[in-house]
C-alpha positions in Angstrom: -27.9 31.0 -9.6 -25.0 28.9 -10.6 -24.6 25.4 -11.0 -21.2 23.7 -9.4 -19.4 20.7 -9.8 -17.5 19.3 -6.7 -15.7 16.5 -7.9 -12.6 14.7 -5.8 -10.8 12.7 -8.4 -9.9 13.3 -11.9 -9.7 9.9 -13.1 -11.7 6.7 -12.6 -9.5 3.6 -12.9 -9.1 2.2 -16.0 -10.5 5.6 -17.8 -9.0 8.6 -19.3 -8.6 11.6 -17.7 -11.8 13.6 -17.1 -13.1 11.0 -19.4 -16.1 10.6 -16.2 -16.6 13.8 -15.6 -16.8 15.6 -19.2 -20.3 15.2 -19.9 -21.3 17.1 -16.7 -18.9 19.8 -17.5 -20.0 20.3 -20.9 -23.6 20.5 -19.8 -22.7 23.0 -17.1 -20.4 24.8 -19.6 -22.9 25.2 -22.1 -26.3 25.8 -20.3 -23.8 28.9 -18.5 -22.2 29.9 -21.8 -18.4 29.3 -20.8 -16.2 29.0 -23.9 -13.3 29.3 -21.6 -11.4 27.5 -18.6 -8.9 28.8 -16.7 -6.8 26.1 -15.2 -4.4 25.9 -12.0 -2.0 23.8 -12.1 -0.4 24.2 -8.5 -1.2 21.1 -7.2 1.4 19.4 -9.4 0.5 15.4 -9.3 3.8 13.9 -9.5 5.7 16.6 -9.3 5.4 17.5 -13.1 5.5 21.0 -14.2 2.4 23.2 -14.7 2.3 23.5 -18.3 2.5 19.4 -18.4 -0.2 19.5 -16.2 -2.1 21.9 -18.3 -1.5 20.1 -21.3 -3.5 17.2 -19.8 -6.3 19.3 -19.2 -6.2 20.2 -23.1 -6.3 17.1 -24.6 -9.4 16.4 -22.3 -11.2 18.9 -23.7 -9.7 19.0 -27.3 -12.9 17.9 -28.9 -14.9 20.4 -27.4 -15.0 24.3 -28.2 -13.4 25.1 -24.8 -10.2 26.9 -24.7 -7.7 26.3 -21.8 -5.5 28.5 -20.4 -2.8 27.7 -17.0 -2.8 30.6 -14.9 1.0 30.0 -15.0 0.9 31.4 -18.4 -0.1 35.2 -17.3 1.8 37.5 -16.0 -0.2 38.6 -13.4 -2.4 35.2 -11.7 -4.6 38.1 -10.3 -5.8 39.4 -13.6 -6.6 35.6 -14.5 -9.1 35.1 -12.2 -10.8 38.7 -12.9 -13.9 38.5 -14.8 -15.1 40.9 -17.7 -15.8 43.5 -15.1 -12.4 44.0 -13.3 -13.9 42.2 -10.3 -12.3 39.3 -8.0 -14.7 36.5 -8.6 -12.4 33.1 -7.4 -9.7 33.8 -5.0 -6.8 30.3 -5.1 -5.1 30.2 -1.9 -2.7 27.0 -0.8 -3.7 26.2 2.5 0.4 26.1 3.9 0.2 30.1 3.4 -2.2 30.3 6.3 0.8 28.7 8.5 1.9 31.4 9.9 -0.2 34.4 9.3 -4.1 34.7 9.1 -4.5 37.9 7.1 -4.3 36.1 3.8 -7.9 36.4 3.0 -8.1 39.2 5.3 -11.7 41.1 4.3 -10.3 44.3 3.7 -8.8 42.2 0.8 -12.1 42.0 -0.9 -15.9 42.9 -1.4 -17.2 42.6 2.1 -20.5 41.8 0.8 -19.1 38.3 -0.9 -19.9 34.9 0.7 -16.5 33.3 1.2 -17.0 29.0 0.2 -13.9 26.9 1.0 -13.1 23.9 -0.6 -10.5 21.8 1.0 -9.4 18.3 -0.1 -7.9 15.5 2.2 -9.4 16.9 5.1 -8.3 13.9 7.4 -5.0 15.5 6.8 -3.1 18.3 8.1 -6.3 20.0 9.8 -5.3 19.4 13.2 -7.6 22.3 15.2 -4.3 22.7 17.6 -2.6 23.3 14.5 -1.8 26.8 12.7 -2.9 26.1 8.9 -6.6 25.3 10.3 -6.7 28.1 13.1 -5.6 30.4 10.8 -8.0 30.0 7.9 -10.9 29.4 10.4 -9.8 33.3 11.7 -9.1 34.2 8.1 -13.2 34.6 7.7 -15.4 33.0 10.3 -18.2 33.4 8.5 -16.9 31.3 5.3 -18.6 28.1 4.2 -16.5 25.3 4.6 -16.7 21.9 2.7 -14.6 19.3 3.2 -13.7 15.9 0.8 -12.1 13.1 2.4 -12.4 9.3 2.1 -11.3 8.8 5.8 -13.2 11.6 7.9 -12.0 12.2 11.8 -14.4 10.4 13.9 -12.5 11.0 17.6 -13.8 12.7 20.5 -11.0 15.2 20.3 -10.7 15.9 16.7 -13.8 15.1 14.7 -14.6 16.5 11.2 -18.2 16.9 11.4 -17.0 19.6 14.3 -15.7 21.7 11.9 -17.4 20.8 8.4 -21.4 19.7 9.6 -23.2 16.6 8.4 -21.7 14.7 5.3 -23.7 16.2 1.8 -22.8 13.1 0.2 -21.6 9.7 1.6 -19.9 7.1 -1.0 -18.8 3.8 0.5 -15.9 1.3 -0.4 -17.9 -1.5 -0.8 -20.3 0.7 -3.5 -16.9 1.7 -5.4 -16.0 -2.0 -5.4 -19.8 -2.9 -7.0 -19.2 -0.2 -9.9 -15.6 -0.8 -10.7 -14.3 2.1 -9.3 -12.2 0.4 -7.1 -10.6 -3.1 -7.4 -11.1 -5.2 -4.4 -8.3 -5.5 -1.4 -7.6 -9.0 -0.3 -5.6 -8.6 3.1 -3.4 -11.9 4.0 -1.0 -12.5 7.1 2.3 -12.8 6.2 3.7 -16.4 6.3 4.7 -17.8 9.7 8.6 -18.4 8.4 9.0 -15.0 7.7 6.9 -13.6 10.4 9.3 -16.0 12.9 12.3 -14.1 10.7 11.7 -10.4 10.8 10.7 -10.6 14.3 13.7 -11.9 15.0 15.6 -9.5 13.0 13.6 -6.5 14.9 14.6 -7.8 18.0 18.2 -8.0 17.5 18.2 -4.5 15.8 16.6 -2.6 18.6 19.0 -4.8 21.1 21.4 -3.2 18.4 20.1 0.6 18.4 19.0 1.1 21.7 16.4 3.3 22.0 16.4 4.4 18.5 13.6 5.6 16.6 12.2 2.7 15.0 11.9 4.3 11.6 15.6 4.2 11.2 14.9 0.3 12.1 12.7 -0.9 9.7 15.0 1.1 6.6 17.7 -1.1 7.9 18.6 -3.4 5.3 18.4 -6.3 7.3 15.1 -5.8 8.0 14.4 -4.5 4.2 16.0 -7.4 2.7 13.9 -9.9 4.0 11.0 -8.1 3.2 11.5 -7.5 0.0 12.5 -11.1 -0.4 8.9 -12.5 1.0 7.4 -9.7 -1.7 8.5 -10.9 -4.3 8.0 -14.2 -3.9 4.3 -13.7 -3.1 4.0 -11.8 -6.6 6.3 -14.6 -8.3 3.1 -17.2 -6.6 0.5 -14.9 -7.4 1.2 -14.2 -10.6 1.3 -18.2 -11.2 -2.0 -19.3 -9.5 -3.9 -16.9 -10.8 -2.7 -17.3 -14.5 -1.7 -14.1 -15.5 2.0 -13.3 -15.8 1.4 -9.4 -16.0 -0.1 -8.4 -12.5 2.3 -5.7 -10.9 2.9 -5.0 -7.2 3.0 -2.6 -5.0 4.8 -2.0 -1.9 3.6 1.1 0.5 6.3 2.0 3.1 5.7 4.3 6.0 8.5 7.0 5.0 10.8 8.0 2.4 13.8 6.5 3.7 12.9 2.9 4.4 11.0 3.4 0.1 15.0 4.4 -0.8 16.3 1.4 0.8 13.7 -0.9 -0.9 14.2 0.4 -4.2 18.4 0.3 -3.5 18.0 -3.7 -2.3 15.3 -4.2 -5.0 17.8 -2.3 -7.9 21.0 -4.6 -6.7 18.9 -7.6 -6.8 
């Protein structure tokens, strides 16, 4: 029997990387006899490369006797995953590759005798059943163990995630995150009645404007942006003075890419 480690975050805030986590590793690492770690990189946080990404993974374990590898840096992935007896023992497949063809764990690829365990991350997201990614890797081996990680799970009557994934294993709540610092607290305000009167008034007169446009194209208008941005601001600018502490940043989480361009365009010229 093995031991596992199912872990959805690298990083707790305000910690190093794998800072949390190391401990556990180690233990497993050592009570198994592992002096070495192959690493995939393919997620790509960020967008930086894989040896970047790799290199992080390093320095977390530089004090330790472990020795990590990327499975960029082979020639062949598929001879990085064998172990010492030529056998497949953990097959990495992105889940986009199932979109349009469900053979890519097909059995005859493998030992049929092995017990296929799926680990799949955001599951809130992009596992639509009418879907193909989600069809296909269900078809891909329908006997597989499936186990999901998500922070939001699907609780409709149509799409639920307990429908495809069972009962939770483990539950971890916001408020419990909040208690052990995980997680700082979210203060939700209204936005002030001026401004609220304003951009109202500005949505109006653009969709009077646009017609029937598609009200993304709306709201990454930069008269609607402008405005916005303006009333941001100025809430950090007051923040930042009653609570006494001239470093807190800000944040602002748009919708889509193209209304984030325009902020960051008005915000630059400003």
């Amino acid at each position: 029997m093995r031991d596992m480690i199912i872990a959805s975050t690298s990083t707790i805030h305000g910690t190093d990387y794998l800072s949390y986590l190391l401990p556990d590793i180690m233990e497993v690492f050592k009570k198994q006899g592992i002096k070495n770690l192959l690493f995939i990189p393919y997620a790509r946080p960020g967008g930086i490369s894989h040896e970047t990404y790799t290199n992080k993974v390093k320095t977390a374990f530089k004090d330790t006797e472990i020795e990590v590898q990327g499975i960029h840096e082979f020639k062949n992935p598929k001879e990085a995953i064998e172990n010492a007896k030529g056998e497949a023992e953990i097959t990495v497949v992105n889940i986009h590759k199932f979109q349009n063809d469900d053979r890519v764990a097909a059995p005859t690829d493998y030992n049929l005798g092995i017990q296929r365990i799926y680990f799949l991350d955001e599951v809130h997201r992009s596992y639509n059943p009418k879907g193909s990614f989600l069809a296909n890797l269900r078809e891909s081996d329908p006997n597989s163990i499936k186990i999901g990680l998500t922070g939001t799970p699907l609780l409709g009557t149509d799409v639920n995630s307990k429908m495809l994934f069972g009962g939770y294993i483990h539950k971890y709540y916001y408020n419990q995150s909040i208690a052990d610092n995980y997680t700082l607290r979210l203060i939700r305000e209204e936005i002030e009645t001026t401004y609220k009167v304003s951009l109202n008034k500005i949505l109006a007169e653009l969709q009077i404007k646009q017609g029937d446009a598609d009200r993304k194209y709306i709201y990454s208008h930069t008269r609607f942006v402008e405005p916005m941005l303006d009333y941001t601001v100025k809430n950090l600018e007051e923040g930042r003075i009653s609570l006494g502490h001239e470093k807190i940043g800000g944040m602002v989480i748009c919708v889509r890419s193209d209304e984030a361009k325009e902020m960051q365009t008005t915000l630059k010229a400003k």
